[in-house]
C-alpha positions in Angstrom: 3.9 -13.6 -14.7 7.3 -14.0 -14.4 7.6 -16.6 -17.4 5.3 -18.4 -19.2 4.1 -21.6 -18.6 5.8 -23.2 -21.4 8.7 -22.0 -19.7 7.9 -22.2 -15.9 7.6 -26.3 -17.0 11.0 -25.7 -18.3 13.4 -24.6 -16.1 13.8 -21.9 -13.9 13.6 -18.8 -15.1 13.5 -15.0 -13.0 13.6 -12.1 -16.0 10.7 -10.2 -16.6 8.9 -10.9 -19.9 8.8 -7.6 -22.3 5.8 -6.4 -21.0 6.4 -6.4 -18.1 9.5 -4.3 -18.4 7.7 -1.8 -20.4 5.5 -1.6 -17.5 8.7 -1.3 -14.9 10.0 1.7 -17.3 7.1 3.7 -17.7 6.2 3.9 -14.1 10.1 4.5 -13.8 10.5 7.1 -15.6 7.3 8.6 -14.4 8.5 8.6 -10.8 11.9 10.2 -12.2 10.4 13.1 -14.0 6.8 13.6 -12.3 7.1 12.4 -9.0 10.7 13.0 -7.8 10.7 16.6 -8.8 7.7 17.1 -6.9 7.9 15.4 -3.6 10.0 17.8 -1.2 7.0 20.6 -2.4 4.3 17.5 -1.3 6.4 16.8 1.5 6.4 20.0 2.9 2.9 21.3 1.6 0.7 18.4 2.8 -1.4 18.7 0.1 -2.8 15.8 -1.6 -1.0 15.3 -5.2 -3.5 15.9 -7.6 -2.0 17.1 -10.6 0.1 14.2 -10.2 -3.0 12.0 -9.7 -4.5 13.5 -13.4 -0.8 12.6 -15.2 -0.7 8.9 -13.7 -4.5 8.2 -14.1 -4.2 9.8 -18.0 -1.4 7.1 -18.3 -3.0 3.8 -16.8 -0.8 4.1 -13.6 -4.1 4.0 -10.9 -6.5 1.9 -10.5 -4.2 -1.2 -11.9 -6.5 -4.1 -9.9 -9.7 -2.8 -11.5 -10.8 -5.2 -14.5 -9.9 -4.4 -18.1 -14.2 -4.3 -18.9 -14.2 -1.4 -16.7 -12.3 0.6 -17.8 -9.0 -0.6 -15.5 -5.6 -1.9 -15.7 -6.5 -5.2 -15.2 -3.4 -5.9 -13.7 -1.8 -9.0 -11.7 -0.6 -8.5 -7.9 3.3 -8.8 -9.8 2.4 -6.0 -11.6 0.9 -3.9 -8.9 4.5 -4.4 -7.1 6.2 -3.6 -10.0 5.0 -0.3 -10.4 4.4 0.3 -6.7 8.3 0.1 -6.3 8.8 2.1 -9.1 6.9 5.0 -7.7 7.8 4.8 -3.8 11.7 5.4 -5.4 10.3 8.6 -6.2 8.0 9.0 -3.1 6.3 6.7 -1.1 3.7 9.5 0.4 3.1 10.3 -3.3 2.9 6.8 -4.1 0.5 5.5 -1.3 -1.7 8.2 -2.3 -2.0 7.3 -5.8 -2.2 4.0 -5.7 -4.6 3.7 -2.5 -7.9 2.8 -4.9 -6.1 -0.5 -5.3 -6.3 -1.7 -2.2 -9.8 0.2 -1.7 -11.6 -1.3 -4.4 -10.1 -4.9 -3.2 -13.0 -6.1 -1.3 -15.4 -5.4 -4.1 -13.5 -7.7 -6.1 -13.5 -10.1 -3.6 -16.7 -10.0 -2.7 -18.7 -7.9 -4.8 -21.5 -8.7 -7.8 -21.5 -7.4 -11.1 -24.1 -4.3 -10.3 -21.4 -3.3 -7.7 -18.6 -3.0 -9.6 -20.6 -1.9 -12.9 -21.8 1.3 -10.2 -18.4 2.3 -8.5 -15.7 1.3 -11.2 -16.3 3.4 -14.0 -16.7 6.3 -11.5 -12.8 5.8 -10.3 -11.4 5.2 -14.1 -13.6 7.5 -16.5 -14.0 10.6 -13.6 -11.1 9.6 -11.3 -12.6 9.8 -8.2 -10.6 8.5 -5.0 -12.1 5.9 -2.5 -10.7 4.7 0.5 -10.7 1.7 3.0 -12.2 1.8 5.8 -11.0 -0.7 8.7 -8.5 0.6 11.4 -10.4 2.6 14.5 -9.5 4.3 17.5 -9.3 1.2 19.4 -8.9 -1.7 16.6 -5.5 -1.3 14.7 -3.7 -4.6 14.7 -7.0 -6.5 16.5 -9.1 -6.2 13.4 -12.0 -8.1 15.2 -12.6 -6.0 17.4 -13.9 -2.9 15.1 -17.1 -1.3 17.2 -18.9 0.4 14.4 -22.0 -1.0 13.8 -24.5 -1.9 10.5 -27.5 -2.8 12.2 -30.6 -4.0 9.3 -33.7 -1.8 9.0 -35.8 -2.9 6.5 -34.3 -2.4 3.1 -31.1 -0.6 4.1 -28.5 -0.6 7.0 -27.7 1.9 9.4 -24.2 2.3 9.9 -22.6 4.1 13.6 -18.8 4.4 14.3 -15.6 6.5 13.7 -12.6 5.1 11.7 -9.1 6.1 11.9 -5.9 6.7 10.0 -8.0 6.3 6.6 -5.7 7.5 3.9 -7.3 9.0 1.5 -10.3 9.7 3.3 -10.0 13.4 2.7 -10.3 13.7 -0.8 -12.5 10.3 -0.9 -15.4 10.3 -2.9 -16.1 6.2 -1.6 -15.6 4.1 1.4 -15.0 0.6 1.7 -16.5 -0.1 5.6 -16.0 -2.5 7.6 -18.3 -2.8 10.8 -20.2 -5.3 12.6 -23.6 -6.7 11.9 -23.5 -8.9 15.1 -21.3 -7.5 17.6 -21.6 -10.7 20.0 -20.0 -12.5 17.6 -16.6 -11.4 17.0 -15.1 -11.8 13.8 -18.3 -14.2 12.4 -20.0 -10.8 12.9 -18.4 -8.3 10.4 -19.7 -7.4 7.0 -18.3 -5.1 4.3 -20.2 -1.9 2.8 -19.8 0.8 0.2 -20.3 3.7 1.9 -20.3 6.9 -0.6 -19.4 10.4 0.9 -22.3 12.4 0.0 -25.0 10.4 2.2 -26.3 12.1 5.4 -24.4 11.1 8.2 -21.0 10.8 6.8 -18.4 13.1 7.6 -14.1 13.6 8.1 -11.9 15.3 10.5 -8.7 17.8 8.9 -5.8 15.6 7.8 -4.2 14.0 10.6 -0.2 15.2 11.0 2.2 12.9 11.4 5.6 12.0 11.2 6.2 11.0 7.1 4.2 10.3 3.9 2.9 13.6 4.2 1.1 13.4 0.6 -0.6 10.3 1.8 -3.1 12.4 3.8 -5.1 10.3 6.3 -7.8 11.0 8.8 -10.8 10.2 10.1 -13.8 9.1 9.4 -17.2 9.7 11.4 -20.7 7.7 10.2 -23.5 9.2 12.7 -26.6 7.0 11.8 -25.7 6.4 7.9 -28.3 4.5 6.0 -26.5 2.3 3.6 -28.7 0.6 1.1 -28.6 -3.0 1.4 -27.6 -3.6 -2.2 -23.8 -1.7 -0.7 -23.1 -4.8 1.3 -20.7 -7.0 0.0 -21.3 -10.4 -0.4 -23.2 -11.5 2.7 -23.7 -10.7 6.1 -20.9 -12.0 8.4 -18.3 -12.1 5.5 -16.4 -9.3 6.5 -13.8 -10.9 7.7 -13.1 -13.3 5.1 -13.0 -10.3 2.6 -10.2 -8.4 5.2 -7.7 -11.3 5.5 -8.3 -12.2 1.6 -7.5 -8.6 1.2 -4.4 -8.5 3.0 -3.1 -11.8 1.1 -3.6 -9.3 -2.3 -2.7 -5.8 -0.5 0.7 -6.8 1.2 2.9 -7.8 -2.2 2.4 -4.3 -2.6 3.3 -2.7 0.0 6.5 -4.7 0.4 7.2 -3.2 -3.0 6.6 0.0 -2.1 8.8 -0.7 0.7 11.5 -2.1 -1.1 11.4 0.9 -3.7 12.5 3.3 -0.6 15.2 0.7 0.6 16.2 1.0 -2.8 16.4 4.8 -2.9 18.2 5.0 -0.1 20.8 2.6 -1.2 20.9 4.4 -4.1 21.6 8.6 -2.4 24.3 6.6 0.2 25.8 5.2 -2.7 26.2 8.2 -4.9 27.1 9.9 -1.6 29.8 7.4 -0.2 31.4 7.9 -3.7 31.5 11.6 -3.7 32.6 12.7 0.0 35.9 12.6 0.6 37.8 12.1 4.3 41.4 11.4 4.9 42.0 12.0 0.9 39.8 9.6 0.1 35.8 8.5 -0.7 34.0 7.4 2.4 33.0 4.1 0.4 36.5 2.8 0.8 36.5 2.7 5.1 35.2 -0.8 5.2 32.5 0.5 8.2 30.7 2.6 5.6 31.4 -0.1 3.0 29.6 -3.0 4.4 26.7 -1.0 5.6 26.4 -0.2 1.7 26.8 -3.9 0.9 23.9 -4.9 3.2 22.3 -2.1 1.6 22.5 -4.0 -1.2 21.3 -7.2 0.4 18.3 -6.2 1.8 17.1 -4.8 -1.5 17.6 -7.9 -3.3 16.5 -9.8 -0.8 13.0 -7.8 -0.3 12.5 -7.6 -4.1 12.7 -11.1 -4.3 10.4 -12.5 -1.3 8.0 -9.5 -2.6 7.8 -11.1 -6.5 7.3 -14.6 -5.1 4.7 -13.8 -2.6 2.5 -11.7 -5.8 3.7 -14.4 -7.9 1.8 -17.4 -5.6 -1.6 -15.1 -5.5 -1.4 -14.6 -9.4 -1.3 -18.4 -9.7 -4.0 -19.3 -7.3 -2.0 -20.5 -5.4 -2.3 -19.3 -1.1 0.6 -17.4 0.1 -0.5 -16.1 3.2 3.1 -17.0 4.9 4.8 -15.0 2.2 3.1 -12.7 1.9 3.7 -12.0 5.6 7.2 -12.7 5.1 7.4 -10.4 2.3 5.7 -7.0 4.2 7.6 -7.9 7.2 11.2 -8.0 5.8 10.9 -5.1 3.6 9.4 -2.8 5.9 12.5 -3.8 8.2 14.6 -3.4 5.3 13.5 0.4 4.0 13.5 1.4 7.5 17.4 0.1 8.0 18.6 1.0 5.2 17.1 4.9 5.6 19.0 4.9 9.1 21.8 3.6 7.5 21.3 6.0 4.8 21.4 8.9 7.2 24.1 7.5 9.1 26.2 7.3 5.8 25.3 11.0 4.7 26.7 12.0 8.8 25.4 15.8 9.8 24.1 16.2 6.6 21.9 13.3 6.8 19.9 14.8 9.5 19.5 17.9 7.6 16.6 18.5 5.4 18.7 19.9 2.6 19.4 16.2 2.1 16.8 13.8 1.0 17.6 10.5 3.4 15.4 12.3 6.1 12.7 12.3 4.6 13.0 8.3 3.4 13.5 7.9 6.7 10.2 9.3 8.2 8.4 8.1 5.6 10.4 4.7 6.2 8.8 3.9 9.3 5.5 3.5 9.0 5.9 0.6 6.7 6.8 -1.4 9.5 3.2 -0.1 11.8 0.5 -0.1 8.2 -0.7 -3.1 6.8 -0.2 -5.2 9.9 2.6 -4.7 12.3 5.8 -6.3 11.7 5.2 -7.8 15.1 1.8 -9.0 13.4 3.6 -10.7 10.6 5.4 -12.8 12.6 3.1 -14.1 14.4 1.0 -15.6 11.4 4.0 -16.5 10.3 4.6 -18.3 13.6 0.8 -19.4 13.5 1.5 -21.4 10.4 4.4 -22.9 10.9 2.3 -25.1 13.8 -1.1 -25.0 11.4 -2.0 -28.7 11.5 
């Protein structure tokens, strides 16, 4: 939390407490001297970061969400954006990828029982294996009601049929968190949640998908050709599926905004140091007032992300429903790191666009902050849809 209650009750205050910043300064200074020197190598490789994985599980900085009696971090949603902004400064691809179990393992906390989690949590902490969410398909992005795959009951156990796309993590997954319909009339009142584990007949992955940034965040997709899923793997009941996706997304987005704001921030920070160093007309590029304001809204639209991203985790800690910011929150930094990138490259001129440089990659890896996690375009329009609620 950001205070206590003693003193939320009185007055306002907005600095971390001590723990918190011991928390903000060891995933700092793990992005600075594990991550940073690492990424262009990730970057250009592809490969999936696992000795990086080993360093920040060894540390406690994976699987934050999972609780404290299992083996986790037992962390807050403020905490999770603290450290997700912390490690996106040094590479958001590097960043999604280790910190993907969090949002994974979200519907098992939302909806699963005590054998569940007592199964699949000490399996992610004590042998650090990777699981991955499973919702987006081939023709159900944004519309999340209308997944196709199927869970249709057979006696003690389900069988599962469908493909799923853009599943990061799901090459090195050892666990799936599926989503898929148990009564396909019936829209969203028909979907239902699963753990799906790799190893069971039926399940299978195509090559990692290329595409344009976050290239340590490898993502593909998933196949499940007649999977039989025991019927203790579904979570919660039939039909809550999704309840457990939009309560998801009210936990997973605080995140990501941070993660977003954490490569707005980078970027501020390169055109910065850059503005002060390169000289034109006898003098640093800072001082031409059109590359000056673009740094000050630089500036702006970190401080402004940061602070819709803490209030939005800050609301969720607290029990308290914060759909609307939430929304807000993913929507204006995901905006934010993709402008300020741009800007970024625009600052740094020819060599912006070079890959010598490192703005080009915060900008490909910018953009797809704005697409993940719900459009921006999505945002909006719960936004919009509570504004008129009632």
């Amino acid at each position: 939390m950001l205070a206590t209650k003693a003193e939320a009750e009185s007055g306002l205050h907005l600095e971390l407490s001590d723990d918190l910043l011991m928390l903000q300064n060891l995933a700092r200074d793990f992005a600075r001297k594990e991550i940073m020197p690492v990424a262009e190598h990730y970057d250009r490789t592809g490969e999936w970061p696992w000795d990086v994985w080993k360093k920040a599980l060894k540390i406690g900085l994976v699987n934050l969400n999972i609780p404290e009696g299992y083996g986790g971090g037992g962390a807050s949603v403020l905490e999770e954006c603290i450290v997700a902004e912390e490690l996106a400064y040094g590479c958001s691809g590097i960043q999604t990828a280790l910190m993907l179990n969090q949002l994974a393992v979200l519907p098992i906390l939302i909806a699963g029982n005590a054998d569940q989690m007592g199964r699949y949590f000490p399996r992610l902490v004590e042998e650090g294996k990777i699981i991955a969410y499973c919702m987006t398909e081939p023709d159900a992005g944004s519309d999340v009601a209308g997944i196709k795959t199927t869970a249709v009951r057979k006696g003690d156990h389900y069988v599962l049929n469908g493909t799923k796309t853009w599943i990061t993590d799901g090459p090195v997954a050892s666990y799936f968190t599926v989503f898929a319909k148990t009564d396909p009339d019936a829209r969203h009142k028909g979907m239902s949640c699963f753990i799906v584990e790799r190893d069971w007949k039926g399940v299978s992955t195509s090559k990692p998908l290329e595409k344009l940034g976050q290239h340590a965040a490898q993502a593909c997709q998933v196949f499940l050709e007649d999977v039989e899923v025991p019927a203790e793997n579904l979570l919660g009941r039939e039909g809550d599926g999704f309840m457990i996706g939009m309560k998801v997304f009210d936990k997973s987005r605080p995140p990501v905004a941070a993660a977003a704001t954490g490569v707005a921030r980078r970027a501020l920070d390169e055109a910065v140091k850059y503005g002060g160093e390169r000289m034109a007309f006898g003098q640093p590029i800072f001082s031409f007032q059109g590359v000056g304001f673009m740094l000050a809204d630089m500036k702006i639209r970190v401080e402004a992300s940061r602070a819709l991203t803490w209030r939005s985790a800050w609301l969720i800690d607290n029990g308290k429903r914060n759909t609307v910011e939430a929304a807000a929150a993913k929507a204006f930094s995901a905006d934010a790191a993709m402008i300020n990138a741009t800007d970024a490259v625009q600052v740094f001129g020819g060599n912006g666009y070079s890959k010598e440089y490192p703005v080009e990659k915060l900008m490909r890896d910018a953009k797809i902050y704005q697409i993940y996690e719900g459009t921006t375009q999505i945002q909006k329009g719960i936004i919009l849809r509570e504004l008129y609620r009632g």
